[in-house]
Residue frames as qw, qx, qy, qz and C-alpha x, y, z in Angstrom:
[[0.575, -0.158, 0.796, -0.106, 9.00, 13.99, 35.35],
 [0.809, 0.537, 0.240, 0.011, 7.04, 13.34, 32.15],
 [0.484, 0.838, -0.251, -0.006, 8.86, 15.28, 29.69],
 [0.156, -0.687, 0.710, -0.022, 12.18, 13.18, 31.13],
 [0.692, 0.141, 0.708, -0.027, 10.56, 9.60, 30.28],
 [0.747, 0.603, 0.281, 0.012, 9.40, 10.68, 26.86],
 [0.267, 0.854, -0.427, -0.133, 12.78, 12.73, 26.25],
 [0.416, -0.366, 0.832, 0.001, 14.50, 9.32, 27.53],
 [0.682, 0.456, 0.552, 0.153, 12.04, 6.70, 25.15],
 [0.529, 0.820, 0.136, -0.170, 12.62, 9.21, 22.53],
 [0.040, 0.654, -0.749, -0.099, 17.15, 9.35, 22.52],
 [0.518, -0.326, 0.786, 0.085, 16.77, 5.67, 22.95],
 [0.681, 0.336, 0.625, 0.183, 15.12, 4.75, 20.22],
 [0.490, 0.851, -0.136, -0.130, 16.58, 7.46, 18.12],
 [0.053, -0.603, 0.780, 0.160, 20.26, 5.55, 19.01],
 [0.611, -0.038, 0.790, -0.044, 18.97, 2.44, 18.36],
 [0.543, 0.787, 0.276, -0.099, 17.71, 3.53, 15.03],
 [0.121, 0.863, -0.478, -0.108, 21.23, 5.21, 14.32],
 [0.505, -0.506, 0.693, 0.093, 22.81, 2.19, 15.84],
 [0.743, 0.201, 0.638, -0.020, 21.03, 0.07, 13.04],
 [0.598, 0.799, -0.031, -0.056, 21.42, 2.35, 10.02],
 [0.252, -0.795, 0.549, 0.062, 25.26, 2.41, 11.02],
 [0.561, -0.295, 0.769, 0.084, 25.45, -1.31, 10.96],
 [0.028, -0.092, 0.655, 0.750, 24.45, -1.02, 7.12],
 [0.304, 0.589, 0.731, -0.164, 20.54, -1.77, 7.75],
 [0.003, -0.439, -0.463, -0.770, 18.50, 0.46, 5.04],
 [0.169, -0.052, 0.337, -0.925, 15.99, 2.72, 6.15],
 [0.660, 0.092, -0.512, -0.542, 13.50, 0.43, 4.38],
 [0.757, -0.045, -0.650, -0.051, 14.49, -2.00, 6.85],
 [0.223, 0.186, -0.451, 0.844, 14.49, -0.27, 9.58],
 [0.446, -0.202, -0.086, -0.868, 11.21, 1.46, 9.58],
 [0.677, -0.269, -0.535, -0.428, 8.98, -1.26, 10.66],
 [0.668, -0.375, -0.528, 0.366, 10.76, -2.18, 14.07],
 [0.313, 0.097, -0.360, 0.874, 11.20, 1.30, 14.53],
 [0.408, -0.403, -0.070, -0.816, 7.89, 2.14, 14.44],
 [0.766, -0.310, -0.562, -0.025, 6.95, -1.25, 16.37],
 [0.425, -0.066, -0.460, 0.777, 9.81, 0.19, 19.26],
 [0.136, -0.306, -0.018, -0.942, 8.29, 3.81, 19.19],
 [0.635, -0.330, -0.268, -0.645, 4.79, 2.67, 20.18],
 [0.803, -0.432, -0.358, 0.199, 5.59, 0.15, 23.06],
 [0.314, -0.128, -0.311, 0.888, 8.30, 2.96, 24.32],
 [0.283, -0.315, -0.040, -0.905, 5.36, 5.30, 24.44],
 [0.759, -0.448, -0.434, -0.189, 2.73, 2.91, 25.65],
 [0.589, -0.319, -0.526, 0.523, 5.27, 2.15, 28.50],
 [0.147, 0.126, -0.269, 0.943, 5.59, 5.68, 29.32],
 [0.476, -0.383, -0.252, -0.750, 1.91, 6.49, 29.05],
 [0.775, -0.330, -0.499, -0.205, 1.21, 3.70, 30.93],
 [0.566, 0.016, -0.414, 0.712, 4.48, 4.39, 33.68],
 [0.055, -0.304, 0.010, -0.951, 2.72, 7.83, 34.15],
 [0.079, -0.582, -0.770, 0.248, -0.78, 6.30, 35.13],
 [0.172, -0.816, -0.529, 0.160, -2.17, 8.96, 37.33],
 [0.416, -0.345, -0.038, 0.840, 0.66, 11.68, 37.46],
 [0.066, 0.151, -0.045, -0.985, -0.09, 15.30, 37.14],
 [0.146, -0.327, -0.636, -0.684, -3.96, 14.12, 36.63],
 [0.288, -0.088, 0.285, -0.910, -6.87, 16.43, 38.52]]
């Protein structure tokens, strides 16, 4: 179950990252919303997870 959320946050914001370099963005101009994406798509997961698999 984890390892399918973070493999899911992780393709999406690698296509969205593709989707933008594609559309001529720089990587320079990229970087900042990708890292901004990365860290709320983790947070959500971390946070989506709560309690799961914890003793």
């Amino acid at each position: 179950m984890a390892a399918a959320q973070l493999l899911g946050a992780r393709n999406a914001l690698s296509v969205e990252n593709h989707r933008l370099l594609l559309a001529g963005e720089t990587a320079d101009a990229v970087y900042p919303g990708a890292v901004e994406r990365a860290e709320r798509a983790f947070d959500l997961v971390e946070n989506g997870l709560g309690g799961y698999a914890v003793r």
